[in-house]
N, C-alpha and C positions, 0 to 999 in steps of 0.2 A: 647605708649601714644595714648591715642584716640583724634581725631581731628574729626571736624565738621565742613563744609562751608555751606554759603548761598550767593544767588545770588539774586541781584537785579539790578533793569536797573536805570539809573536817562538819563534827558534831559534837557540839555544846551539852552535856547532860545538863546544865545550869546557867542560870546568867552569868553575865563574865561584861567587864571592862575593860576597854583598850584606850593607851593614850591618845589622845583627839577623837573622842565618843565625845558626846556631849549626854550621855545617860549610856547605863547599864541594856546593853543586847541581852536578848533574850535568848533560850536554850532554846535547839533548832540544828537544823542543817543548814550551811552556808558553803558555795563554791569560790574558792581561790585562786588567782590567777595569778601567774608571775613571766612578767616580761622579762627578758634577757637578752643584751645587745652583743655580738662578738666584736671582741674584741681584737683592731686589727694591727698588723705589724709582728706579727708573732708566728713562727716557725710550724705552732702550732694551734688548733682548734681550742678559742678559750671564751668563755662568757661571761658578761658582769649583770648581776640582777639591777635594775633599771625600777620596777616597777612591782609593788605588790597589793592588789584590791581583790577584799573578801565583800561578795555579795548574800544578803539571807536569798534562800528558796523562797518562793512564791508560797504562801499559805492558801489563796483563793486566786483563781483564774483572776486575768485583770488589775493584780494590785500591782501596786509602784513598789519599783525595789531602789535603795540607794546602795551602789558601790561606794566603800570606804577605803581608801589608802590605810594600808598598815604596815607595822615593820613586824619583818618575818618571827624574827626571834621572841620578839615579845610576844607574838600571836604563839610559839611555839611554847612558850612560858606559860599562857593562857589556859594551850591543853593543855597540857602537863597537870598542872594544879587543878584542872576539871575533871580528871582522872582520880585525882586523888581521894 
């Protein structure tokens, strides 16, 4: 099956919580990655998102970072209200 990712970054002006955090992320830059598998039998070019993990940016050479699984929308809900 062919899959496709894209990456983009978003930034936090404040802490924010996402379903399955186990505590409040802090405000930061974090890059996003979203896998997408096409989708086959179809006449045409189509793709289903599969997969979405937001990682923080490194603060100090060397640290450990954890990728989180997130759903898109809530994360999209996220900014929104951090915007506000």
């Amino acid at each position: 099956m062919l899959t496709r990712s894209h990456r983009t970054t978003v930034v936090f002006r404040r802490p924010f919580m996402l379903a399955g955090f186990d505590r409040p992320q802090p405000a930061g830059t974090y890059d996003v990655e979203t896998e997408e598998e096409l989708l086959e039998g179809l006449s045409f070019p189509a793709y289903r998102r599969v997969a979405t993990v937001m990682t923080p940016r490194a603060r100090q050479p060397g640290a450990l970072l954890q990728a989180l699984a997130v759903d898109p929308g809530e994360l999209d809900r996220a900014l929104a209200s951090d915007r506000e």
